[in-house]
Structure formats: C-alpha cells, structure tokens
N, C-alpha and C positions, 0 to 999 in steps of 0.2 A: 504493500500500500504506500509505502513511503518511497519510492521509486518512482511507482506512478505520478507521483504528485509532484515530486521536484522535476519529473518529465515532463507535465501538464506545466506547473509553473513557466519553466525553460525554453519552452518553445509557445508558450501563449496559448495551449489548447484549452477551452472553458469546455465541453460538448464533453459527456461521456454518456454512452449509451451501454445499459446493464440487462443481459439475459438475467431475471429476475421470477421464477416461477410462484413465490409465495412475495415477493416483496423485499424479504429481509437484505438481502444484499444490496440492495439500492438503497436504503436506509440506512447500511451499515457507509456505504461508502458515502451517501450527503453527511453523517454526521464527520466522519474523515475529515472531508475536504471543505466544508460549509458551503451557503446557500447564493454563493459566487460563482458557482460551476453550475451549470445545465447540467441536469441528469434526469435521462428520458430512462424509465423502466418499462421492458416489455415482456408480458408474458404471453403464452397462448392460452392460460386459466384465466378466470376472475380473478381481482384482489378481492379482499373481505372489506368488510367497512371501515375495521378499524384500521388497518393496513393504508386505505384509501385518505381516512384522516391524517391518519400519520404523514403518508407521502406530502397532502396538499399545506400539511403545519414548516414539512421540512424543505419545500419545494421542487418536490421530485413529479415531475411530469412523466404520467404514465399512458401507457396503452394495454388493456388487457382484454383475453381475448380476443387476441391478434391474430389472424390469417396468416400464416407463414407460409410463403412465397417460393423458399427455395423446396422447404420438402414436399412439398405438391408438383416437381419438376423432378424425375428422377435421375435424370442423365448430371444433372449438376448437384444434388443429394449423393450420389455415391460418391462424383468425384471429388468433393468438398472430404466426405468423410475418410478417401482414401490419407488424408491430411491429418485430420483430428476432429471429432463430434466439437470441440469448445471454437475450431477456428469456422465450424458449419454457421456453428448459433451466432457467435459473436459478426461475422458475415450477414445476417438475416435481420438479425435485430438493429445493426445500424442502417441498412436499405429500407426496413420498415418505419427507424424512424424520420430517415429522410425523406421518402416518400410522403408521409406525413408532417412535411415542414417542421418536423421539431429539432431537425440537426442541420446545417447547412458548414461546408466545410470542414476543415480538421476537425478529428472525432475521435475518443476513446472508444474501442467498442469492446465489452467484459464479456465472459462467459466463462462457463465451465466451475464445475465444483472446486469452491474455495481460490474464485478465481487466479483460475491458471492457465487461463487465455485471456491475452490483451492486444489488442489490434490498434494501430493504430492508420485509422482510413481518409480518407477525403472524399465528400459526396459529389464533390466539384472534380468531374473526371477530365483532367484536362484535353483529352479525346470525346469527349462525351458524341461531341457531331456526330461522330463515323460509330457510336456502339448506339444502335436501332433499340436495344431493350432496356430500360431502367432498370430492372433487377441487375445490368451487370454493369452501371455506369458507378460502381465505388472503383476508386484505386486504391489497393494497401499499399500504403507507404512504409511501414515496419509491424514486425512482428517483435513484441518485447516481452511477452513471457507465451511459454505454450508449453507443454509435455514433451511437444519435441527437438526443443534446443535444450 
C-alpha cells in the first residue's frame, strides 16, 4: 500500500479503480490514501446499504452490479487469464469504469486477493482512432505488482 501511494503521489495519478466484491477493499484503501484520490469500486454483486453509506461518507464512487464486459467475450477471457485472473479483473474494472466516465486518464487499476494486482492504465489510448472497440482502447502502461513478477 505504501508503494502505491508514493507511486500515485510521484507521478500525479489521483484515479484508482478497485475490483471490490463486498466493498471492503475500496474502503480499506480511501481510508489509506484519503478523500483526495478518486476511487471508483466495482463489483458485479450489490453492495449492502451499509457498505453503500460507508462508501458515499468516505467518497468512494461505486458501481455494483456491473456487467462485465471482458468475461462475456471468450477469446479475450482466456487470453487475459493465460496472464493472471487479478490482471483479467483489474483490466475490466478500469474499462468499466471509464466507460462510465468515472476515470479518465492515468489510472490505478486493483484486483486480486489482498491486492496483488496493480495496473497501472490510461483510458486515453493514444491510438485510440485506429482501435474500432472501446473495451480495448486502455493502454497499460506498467504492471507494479502481480503474482507474476
């Protein structure tokens, strides 16, 4: 966590987007980083209410209940996972929440239990003209933590 943050600091990135299934980890990381940093949490469940309070007390914008885009696409589902399941989600959830306007450029994207995938993407592909589909106009620009480095 502290890596992340002198990362974010260093390089001006405020955006971080959290695969968050119950909430907690988007919680745990606004109280981290405070209510300076954008953090979008998305799940494909409901949050609970309380969950939902919480978020909107600590300024965590969320989406739940989210359609997820790559795993309804197989051919790019496998080959995301030939990779790692946390760089599939952390992939999904920062295009879900660009697509919904709540990220625009550089971006944390989290995933994986006990976050152990960290992406670092741009929703701003500087190709974007020539790539016809939105779901593939991120670019990573580094991988800073994952299972498999």
């Amino acid at each position: 966590m502290k890596t992340l943050k002198k990362y974010l600091e260093e390089n001006e990135i405020n955006n971080i987007v959290v695969a968050s299934k119950g909430g907690k980890t988007a919680i745990e990381l606004a109280e981290e980083l405070g209510k300076e940093t954008n953090i979008v949490a998305v799940s494909e469940f409901s949050y609970n209410e309380k969950t939902k309070k919480t978020m909107k007390k600590k300024k965590i914008n969320y989406i739940d209940d989210a359609n997820l885009p790559i795993q309804d696409i197989r051919e790019m589902r496998e080959t995301l996972l030939m990779f790692d399941s946390g760089i599939k989600a952390a992939l999904e959830v920062a295009n879900i929440a660009a697509l919904n306007k709540m990220v625009e450029g550089k971006t944390a994207a989290v995933a994986g239990g006990g976050l152990n995938t960290i992406l670092i993407v741009n929703t701003v592909h500087p190709e974007a003209e020539s790539i016809s589909d939105p779901l593939k106009q991120l670019k990573i620009e580094k991988i800073m933590f994952s299972p498999l480095i």
